[in-house]
Rosetta silent file (secondary structure, phi, psi, omega in degrees, C-alpha in Angstrom):
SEQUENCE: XXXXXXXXXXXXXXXXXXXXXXXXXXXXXXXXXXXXXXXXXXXXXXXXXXXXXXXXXXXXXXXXXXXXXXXXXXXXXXXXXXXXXXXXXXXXXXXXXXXXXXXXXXXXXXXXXXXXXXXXXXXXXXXXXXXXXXXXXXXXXXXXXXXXXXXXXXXXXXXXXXXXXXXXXXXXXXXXXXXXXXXXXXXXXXXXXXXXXXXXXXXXXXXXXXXXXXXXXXXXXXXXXXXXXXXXXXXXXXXXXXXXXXXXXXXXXXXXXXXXXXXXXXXXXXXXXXXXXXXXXXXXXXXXXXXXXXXXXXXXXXXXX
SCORE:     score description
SCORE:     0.000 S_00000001
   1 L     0.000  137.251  178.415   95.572  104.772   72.563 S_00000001
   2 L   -84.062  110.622  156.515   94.537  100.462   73.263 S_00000001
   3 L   -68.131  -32.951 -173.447   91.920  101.373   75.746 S_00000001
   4 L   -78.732    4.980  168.295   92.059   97.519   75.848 S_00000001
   5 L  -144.847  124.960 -171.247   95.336   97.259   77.966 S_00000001
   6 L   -62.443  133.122  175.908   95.966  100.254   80.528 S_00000001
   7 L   -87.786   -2.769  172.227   99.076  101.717   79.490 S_00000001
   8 L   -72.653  -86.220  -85.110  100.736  103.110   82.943 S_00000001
   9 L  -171.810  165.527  176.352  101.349  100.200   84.222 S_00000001
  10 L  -120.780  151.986  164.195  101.139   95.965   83.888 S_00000001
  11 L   -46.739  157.706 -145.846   99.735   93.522   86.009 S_00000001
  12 L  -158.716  105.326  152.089  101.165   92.544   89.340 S_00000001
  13 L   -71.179  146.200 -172.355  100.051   89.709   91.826 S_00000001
  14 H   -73.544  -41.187 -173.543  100.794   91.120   95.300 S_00000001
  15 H   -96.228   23.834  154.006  102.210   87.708   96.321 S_00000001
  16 H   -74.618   -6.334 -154.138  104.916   87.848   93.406 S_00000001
  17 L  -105.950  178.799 -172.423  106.543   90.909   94.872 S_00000001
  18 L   -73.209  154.005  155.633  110.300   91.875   96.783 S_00000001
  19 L   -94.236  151.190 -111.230  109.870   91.973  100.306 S_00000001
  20 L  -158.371  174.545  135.366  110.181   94.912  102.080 S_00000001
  21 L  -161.623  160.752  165.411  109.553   97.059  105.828 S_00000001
  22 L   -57.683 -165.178  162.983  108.803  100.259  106.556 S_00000001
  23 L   -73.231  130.981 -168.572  110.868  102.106  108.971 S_00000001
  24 L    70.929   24.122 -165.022  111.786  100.709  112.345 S_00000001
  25 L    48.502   60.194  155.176  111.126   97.137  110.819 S_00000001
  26 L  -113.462 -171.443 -157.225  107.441   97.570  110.590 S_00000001
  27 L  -127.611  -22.688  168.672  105.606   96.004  108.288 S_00000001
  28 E  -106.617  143.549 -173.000  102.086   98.261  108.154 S_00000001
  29 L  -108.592   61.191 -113.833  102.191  101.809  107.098 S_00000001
  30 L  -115.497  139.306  161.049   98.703  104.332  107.710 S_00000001
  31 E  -154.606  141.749  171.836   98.777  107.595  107.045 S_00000001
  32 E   -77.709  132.763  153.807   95.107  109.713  107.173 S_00000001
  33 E  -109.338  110.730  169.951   93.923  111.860  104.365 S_00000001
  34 E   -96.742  128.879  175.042   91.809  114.517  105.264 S_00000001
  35 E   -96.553  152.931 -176.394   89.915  116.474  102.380 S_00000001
  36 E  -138.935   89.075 -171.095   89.606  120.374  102.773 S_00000001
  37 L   -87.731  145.284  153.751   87.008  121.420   99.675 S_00000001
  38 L  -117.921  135.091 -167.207   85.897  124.615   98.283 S_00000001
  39 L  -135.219   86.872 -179.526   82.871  124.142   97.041 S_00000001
  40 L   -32.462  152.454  171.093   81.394  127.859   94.785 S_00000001
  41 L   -91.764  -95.762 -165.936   77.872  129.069   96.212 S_00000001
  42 L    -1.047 -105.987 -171.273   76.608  130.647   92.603 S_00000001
  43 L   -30.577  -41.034 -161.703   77.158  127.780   90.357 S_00000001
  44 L    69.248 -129.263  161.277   77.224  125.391   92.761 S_00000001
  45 L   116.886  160.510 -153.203   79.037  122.132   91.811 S_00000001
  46 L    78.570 -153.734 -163.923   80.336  119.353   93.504 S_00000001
  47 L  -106.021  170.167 -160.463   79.048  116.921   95.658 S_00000001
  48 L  -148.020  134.395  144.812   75.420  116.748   97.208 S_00000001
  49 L   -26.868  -70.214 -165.913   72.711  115.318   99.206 S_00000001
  50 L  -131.603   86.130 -173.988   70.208  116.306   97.093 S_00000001
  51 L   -68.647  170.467  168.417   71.077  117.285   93.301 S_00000001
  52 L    97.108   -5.031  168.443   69.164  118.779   90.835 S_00000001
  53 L   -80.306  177.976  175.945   68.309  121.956   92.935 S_00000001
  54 L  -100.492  127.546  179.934   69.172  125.394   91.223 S_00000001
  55 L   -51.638  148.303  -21.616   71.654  127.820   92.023 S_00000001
  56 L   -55.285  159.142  177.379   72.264  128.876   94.555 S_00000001
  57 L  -114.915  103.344  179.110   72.213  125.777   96.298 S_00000001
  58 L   -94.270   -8.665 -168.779   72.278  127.072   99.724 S_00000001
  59 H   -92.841  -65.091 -162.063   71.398  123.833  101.668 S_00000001
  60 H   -84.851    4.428  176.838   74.349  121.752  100.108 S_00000001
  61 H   -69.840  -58.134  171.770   76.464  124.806   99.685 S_00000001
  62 H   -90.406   -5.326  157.023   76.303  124.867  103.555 S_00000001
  63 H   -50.167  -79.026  166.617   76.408  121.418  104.593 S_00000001
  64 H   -38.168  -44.792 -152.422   79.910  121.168  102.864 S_00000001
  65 H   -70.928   -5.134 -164.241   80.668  124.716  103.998 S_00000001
  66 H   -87.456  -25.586  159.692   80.691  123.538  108.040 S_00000001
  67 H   -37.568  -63.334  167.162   84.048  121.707  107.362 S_00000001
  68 H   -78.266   16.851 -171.410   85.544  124.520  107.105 S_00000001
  69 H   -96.547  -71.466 -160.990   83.507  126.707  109.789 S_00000001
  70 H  -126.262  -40.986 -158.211   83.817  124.009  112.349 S_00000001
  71 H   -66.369  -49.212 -165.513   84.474  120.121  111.271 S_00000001
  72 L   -74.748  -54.967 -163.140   88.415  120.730  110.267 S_00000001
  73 H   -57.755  -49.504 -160.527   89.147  122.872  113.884 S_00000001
  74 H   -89.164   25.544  159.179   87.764  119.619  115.510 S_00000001
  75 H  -103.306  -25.859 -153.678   89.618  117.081  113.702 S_00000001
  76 H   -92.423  -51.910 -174.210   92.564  119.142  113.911 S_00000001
  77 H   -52.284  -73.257 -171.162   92.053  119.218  118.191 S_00000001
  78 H   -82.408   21.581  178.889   91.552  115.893  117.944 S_00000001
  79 H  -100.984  -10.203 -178.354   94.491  114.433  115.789 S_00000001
  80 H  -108.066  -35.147  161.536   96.871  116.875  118.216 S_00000001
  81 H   -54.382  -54.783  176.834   95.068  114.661  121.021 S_00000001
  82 L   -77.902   -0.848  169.141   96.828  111.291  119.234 S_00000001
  83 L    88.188    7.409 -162.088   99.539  112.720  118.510 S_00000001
  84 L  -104.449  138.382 -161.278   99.024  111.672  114.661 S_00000001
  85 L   -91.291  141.819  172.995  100.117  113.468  111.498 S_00000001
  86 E  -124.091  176.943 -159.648   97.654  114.140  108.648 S_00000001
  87 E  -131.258  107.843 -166.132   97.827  114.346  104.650 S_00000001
  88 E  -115.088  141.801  173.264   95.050  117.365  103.671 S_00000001
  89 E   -93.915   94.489 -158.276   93.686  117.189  100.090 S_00000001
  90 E  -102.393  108.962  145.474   93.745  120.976   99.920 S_00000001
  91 L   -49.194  111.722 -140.555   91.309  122.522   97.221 S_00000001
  92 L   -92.342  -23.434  156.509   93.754  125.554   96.979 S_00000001
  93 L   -89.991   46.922  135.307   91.176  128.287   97.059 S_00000001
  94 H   -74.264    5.313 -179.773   90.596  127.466  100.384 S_00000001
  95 H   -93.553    0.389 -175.138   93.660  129.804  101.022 S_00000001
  96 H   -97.512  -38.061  151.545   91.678  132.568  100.262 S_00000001
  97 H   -26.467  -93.491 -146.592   88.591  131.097  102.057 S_00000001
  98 L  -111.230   45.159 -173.870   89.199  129.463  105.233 S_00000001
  99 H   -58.272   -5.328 -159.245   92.748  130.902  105.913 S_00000001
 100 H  -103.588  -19.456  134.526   92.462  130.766  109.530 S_00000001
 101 H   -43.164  -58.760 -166.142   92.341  126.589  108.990 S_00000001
 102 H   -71.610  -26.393 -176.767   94.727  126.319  106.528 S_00000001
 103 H   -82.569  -18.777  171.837   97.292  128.200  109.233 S_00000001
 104 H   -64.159  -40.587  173.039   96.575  125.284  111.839 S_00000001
 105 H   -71.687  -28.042 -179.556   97.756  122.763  109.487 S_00000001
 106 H   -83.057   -1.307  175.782  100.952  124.512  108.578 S_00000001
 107 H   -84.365  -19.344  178.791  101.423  124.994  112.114 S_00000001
 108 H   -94.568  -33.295  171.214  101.310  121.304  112.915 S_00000001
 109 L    91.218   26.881  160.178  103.582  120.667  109.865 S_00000001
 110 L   -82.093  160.593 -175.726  100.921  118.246  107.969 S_00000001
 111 E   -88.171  160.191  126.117  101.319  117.770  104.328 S_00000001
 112 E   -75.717  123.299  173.322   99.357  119.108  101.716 S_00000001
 113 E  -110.062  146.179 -171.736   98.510  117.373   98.790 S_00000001
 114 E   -94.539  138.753 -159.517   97.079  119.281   96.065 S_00000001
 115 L  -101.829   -0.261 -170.808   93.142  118.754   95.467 S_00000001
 116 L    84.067  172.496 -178.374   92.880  121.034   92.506 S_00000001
 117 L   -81.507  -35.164 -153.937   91.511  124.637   92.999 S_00000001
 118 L  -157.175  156.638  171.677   87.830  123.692   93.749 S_00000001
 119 L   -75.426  -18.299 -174.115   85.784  120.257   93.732 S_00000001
 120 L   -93.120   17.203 -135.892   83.479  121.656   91.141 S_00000001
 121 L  -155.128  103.467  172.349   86.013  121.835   88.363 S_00000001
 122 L  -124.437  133.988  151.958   87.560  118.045   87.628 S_00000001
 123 H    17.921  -68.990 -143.129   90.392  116.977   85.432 S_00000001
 124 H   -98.333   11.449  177.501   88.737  114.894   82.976 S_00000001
 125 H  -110.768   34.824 -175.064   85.995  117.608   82.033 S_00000001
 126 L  -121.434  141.035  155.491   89.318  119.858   80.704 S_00000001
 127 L   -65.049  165.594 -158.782   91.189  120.168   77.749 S_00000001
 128 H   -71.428  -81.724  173.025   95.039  118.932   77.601 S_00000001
 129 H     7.140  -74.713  175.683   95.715  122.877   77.973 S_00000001
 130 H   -67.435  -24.273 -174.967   93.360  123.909   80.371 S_00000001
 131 H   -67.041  -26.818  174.472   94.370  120.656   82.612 S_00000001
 132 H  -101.499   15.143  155.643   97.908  121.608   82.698 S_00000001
 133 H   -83.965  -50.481  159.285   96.771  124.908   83.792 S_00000001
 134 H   -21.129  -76.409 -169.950   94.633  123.850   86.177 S_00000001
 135 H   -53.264  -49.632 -167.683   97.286  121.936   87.823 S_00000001
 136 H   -61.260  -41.290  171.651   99.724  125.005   87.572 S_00000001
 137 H   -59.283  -30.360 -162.197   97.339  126.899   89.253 S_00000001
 138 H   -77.147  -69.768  167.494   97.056  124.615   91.962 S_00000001
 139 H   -44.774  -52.532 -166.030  100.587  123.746   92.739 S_00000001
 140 H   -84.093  -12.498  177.698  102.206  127.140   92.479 S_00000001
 141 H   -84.283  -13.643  157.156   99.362  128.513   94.983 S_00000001
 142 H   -77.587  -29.320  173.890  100.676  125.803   97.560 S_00000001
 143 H   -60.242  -34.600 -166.004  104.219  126.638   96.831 S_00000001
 144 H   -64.783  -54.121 -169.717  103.464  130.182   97.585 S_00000001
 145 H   -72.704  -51.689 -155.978  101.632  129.660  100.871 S_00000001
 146 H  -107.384   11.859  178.473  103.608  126.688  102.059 S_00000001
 147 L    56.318   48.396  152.079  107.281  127.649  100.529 S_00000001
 148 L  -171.887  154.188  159.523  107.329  124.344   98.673 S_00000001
 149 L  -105.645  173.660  176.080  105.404  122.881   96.232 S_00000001
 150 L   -86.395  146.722 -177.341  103.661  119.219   96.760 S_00000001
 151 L   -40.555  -48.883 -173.013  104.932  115.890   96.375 S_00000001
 152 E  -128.512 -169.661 -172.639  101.472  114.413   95.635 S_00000001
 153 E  -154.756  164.362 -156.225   97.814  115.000   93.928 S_00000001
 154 L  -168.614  105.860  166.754   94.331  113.593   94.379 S_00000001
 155 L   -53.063  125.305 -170.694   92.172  114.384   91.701 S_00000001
 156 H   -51.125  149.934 -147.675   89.135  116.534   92.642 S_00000001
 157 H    24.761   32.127  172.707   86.445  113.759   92.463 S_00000001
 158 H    63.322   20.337 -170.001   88.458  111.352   92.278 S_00000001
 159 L  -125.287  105.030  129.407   87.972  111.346   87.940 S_00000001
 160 L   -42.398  172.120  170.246   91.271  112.070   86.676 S_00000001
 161 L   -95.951  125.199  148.456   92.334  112.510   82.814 S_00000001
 162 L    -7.686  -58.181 -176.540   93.845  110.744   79.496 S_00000001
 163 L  -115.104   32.112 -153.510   96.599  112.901   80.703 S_00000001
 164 H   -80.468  -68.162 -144.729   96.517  113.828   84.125 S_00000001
 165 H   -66.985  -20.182  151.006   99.580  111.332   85.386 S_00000001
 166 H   -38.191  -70.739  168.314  101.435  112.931   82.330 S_00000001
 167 H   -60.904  -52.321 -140.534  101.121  116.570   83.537 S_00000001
 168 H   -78.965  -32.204 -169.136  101.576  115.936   87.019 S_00000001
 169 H   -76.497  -11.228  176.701  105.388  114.161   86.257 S_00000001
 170 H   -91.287  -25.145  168.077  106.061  117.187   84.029 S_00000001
 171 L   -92.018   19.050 -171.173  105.026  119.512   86.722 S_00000001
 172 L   105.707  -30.372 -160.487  107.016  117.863   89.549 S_00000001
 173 L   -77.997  122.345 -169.898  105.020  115.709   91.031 S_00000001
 174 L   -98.025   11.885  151.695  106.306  112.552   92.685 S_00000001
 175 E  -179.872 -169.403 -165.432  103.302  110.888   93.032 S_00000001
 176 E  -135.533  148.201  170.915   98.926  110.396   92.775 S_00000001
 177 L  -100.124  -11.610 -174.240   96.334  109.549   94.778 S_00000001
 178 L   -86.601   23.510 -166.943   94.074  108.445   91.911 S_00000001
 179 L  -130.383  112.097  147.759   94.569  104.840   91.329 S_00000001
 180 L   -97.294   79.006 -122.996   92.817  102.532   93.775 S_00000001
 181 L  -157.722  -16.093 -168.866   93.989   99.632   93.224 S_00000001
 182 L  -152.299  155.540  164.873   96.750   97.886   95.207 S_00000001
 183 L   -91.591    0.963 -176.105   98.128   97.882   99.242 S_00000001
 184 L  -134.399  156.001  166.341  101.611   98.589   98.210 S_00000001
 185 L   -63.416  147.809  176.151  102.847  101.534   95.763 S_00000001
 186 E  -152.870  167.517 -162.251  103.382  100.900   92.633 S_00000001
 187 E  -117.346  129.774 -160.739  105.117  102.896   89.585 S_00000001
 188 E   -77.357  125.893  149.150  102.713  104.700   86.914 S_00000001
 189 L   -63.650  135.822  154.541  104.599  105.172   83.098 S_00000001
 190 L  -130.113 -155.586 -170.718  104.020  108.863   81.900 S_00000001
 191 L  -111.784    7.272 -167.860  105.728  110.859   79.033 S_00000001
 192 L  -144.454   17.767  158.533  107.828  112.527   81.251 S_00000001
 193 L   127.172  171.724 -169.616  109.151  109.731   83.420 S_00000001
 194 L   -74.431  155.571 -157.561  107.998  107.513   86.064 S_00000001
 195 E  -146.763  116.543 -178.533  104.953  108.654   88.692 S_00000001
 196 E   -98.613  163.841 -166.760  104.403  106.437   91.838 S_00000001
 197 E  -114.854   71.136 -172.952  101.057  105.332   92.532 S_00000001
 198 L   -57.063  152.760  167.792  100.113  105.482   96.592 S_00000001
 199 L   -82.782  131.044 -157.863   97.399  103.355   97.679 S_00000001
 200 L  -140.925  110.193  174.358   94.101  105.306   98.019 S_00000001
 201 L  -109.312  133.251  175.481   90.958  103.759   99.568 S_00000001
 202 L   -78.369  -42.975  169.970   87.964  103.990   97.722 S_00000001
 203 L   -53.273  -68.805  176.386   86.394  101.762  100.784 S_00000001
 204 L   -60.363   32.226 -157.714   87.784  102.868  103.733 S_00000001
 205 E  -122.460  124.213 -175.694   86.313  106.415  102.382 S_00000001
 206 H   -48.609  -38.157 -167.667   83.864  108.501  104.260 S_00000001
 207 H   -70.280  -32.616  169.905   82.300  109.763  100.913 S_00000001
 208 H  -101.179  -12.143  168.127   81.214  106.476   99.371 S_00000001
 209 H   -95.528  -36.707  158.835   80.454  104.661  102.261 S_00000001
 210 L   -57.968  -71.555 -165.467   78.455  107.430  104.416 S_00000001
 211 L   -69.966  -24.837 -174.721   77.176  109.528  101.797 S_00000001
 212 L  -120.155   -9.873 -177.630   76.953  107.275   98.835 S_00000001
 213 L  -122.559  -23.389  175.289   76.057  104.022  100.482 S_00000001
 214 L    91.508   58.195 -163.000   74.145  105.718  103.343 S_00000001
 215 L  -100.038  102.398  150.710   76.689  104.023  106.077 S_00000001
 216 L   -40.926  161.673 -170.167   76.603  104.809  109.604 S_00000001
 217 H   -58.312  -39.673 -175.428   79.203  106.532  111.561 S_00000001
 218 H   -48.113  -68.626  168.964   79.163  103.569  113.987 S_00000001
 219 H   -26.418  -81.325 -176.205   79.242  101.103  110.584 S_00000001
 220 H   -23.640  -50.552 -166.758   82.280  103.698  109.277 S_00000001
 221 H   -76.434  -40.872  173.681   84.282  102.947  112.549 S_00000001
 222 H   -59.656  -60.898  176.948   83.616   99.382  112.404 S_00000001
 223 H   -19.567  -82.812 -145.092   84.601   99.246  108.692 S_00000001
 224 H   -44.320  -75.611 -144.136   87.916  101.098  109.593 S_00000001
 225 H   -56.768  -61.398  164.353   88.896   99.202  112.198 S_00000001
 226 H   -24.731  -47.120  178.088   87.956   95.783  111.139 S_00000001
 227 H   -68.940  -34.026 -175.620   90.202   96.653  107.767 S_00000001
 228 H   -53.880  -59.536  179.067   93.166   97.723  110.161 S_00000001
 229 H   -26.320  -62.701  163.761   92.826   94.639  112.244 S_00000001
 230 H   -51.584  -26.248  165.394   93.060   92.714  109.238 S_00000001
 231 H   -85.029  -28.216  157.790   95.777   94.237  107.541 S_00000001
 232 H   -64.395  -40.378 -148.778   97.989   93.976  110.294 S_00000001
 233 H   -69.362  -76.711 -171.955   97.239   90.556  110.472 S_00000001
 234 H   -57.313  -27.926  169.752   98.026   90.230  106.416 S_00000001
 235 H   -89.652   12.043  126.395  101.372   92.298  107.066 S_00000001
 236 L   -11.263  -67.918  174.146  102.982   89.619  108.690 S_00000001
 237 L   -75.478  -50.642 -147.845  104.059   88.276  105.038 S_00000001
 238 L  -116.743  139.358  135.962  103.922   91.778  103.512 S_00000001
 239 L   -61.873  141.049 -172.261  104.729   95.046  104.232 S_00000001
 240 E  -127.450  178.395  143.854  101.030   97.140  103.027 S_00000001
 241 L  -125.035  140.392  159.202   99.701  100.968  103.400 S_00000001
 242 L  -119.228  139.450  173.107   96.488  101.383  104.812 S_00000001
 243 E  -137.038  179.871 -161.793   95.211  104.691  104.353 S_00000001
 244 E  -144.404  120.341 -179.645   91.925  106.150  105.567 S_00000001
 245 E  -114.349  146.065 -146.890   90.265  109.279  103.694 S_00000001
 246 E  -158.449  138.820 -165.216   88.080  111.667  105.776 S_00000001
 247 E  -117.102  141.329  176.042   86.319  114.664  104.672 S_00000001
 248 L   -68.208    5.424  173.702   86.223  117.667  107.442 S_00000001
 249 L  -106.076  -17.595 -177.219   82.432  118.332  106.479 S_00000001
 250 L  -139.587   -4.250  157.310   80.983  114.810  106.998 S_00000001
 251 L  -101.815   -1.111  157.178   83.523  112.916  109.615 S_00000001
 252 L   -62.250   -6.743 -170.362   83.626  116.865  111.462 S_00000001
 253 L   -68.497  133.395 -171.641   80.030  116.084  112.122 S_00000001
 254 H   -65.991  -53.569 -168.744   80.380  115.588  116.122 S_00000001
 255 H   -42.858  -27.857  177.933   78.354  111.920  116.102 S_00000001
 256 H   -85.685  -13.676  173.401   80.752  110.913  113.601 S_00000001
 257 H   -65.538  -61.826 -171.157   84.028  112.389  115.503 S_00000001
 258 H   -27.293  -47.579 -165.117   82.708  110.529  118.074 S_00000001
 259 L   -90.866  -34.043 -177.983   82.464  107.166  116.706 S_00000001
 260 H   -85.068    3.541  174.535   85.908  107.831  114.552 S_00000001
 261 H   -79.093  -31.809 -173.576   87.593  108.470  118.055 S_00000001
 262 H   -76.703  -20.767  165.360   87.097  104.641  118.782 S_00000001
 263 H   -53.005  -57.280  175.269   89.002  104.078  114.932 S_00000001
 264 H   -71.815  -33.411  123.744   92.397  105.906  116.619 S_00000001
 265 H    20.118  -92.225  178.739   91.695  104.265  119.617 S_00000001
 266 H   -64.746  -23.972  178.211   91.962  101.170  117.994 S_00000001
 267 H  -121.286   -6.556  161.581   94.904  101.736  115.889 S_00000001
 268 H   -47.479  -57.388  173.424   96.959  104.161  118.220 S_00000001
 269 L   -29.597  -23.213 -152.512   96.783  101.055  120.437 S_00000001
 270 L  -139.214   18.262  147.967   99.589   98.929  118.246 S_00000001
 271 L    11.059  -59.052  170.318  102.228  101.465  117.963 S_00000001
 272 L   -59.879  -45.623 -153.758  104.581   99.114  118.459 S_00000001
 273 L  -107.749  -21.957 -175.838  103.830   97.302  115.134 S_00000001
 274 E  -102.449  162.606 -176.245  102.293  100.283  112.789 S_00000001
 275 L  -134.930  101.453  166.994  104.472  103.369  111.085 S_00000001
 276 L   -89.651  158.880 -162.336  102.098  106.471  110.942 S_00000001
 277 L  -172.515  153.034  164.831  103.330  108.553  108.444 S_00000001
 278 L   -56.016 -179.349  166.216  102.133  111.166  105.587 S_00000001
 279 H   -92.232  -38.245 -179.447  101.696  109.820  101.910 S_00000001
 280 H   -55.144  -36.965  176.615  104.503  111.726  101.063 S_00000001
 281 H   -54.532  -63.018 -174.879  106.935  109.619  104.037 S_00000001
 282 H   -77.037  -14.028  144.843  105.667  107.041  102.875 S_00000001
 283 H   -45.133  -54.637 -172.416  106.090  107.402   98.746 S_00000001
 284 H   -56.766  -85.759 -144.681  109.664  108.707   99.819 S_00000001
 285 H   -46.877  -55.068 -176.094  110.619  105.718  101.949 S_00000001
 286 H   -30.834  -66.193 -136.399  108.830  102.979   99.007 S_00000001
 287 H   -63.931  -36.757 -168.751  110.669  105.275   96.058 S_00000001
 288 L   -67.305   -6.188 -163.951  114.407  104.986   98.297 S_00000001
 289 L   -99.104  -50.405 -166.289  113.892  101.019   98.063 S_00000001
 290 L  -107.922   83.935 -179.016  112.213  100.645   94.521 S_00000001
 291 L   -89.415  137.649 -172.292  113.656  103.485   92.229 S_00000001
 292 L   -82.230 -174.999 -157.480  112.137  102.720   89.282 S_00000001
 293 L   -70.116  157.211  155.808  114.746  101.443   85.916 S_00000001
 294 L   -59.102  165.146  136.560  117.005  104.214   84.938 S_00000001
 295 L    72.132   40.785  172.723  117.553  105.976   81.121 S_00000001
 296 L  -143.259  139.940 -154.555  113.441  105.386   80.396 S_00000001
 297 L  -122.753   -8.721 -168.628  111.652  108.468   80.180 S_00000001
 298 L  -156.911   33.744  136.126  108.234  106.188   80.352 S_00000001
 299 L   -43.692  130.112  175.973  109.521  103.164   82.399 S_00000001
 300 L  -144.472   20.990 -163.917  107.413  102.390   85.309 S_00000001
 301 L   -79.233  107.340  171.398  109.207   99.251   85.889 S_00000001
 302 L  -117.229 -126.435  175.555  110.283   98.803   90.273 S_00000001
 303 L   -82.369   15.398 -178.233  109.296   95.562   91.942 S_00000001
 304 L   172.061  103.272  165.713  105.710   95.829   90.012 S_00000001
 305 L  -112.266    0.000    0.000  104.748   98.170   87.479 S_00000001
């Protein structure tokens, strides 16, 4: 493979492209991703405060573990206060876990996107085998629970594979969370047909800006808002997605609910002009516009592949 030109996809200037709207003529689209992690106690793995301790890691084992104690019930109370739909990055043995969570979301009718079984197990540390096992596992344990399987994927840590966007179009999948890289969708080549490509912020992300940059919540909330402000602003010319990724262990934290209540606030406010929506709504509505070429089995060609 020429490592020296990525082969999903070609370059794209943003201000080259068809123009577009969402639904209801709007022109910005948000939809929230909430992560829901299993994170093993033995082994440990995943992510940490303070690596380099020895199993068990009981401090960052339970740090992560209050997301799913307490931090998801109080994002889920408040997102049923705005009225707003969310997109959970489900680490699928959380159905065995935290099942008493996982029935709140299907009760609200948010999607699930599949997260892999566990955060401490990623993609790109697998063989092409075990990865399209991996994935199998993952997918058929959401079909099972949620009588369908899902539309999209989010690699656990964000590190995908040589072959990840491959497997996932052979296993169904109509689109990824791993490519952060654009404000509008755009369509991935694989070997088994085209893969759309959602916009995913790496910024607008609790995990590298709290945890990895040391960010306050207040700072987080500005961040957020400041990018919304601005994007409505820029989606004037353009239709965009803004998306927002949130983990229930470190925005479940209350000082950090707090401060992410003035983010919904703030974007709840403009109704009129934003389309909240899942990543799946919104992949669907993009894919009904831009279907990528016909008769190409590795075509990734819409208005910008």
């Amino acid at each position: 493979m020429d490592f020296q030109h990525n082969p999903r996809l070609d370059y794209s200037a943003i201000i080259n492209r068809p123009d577009f709207t969402w639904p209801g003529r709007k022109r910005l689209a948000i939809y929230v991703a909430l992560a829901v992690e299993h994170f093993p106690y033995g082994p440990g793995g995943g992510l940490t405060y303070s690596p380099g301790l020895k199993g068990p890691d009981t401090y960052n084992w339970a740090w992560r573990e209050y997301g799913n104690r307490v931090g998801g019930f109080r994002l889920i109370d408040l997102f049923n206060d705005y009225q707003l739909p969310l997109s959970v990055l489900l680490n699928t043995r959380c159905y065995e876990h935290c099942t008493a969570l996982l029935d709140q979301f299907r009760a609200r009718g948010d999607e699930i996107v599949a997260h892999g079984t566990t955060n401490a197990i990623h993609p790109n540390n697998l063989s092409l085998e075990e990865e399209r096992d991996y994935i199998g596992q993952a997918t058929e344990a959401i079909k099972r629970h949620e009588g369908k399987p899902p539309a999209g994927w989010m690699s656990p840590g964000a590190h995908p594979s040589i072959h990840t966007e491959d497997l996932l179009r052979e296993a169904g999948y109509k689109y990824t969370l791993d490519w952060p890289m654009d404000d509008q969708p755009a369509w991935l080549r694989t070997t088994a047909g085209p893969l759309l490509s959602m916009p995913y912020p790496h910024e607008v992300n609790d995990v590298p800006m709290i945890v990895l940059h040391d960010g306050t919540a207040t700072a987080f909330a500005d961040m957020a808002i400041d990018n919304f402000e601005e994007m409505l602003r820029q989606s004037e010319e353009q239709s965009l997605v803004y998306g927002i990724t949130i983990h229930s262990f470190i925005i479940g934290q209350p000082y950090r609910l707090r401060q992410f209540r003035r983010v919904l606030d703030a974007l709840t406010a403009r109704r009129d002009r934003v389309w909240f929506a899942t990543a799946s709504q919104i992949a669907d509505h993009y894919a009904g516009l831009f279907a990528p070429e016909r008769g190409s089995s590795t075509s990734g060609t819409a208005p910008h592949a």
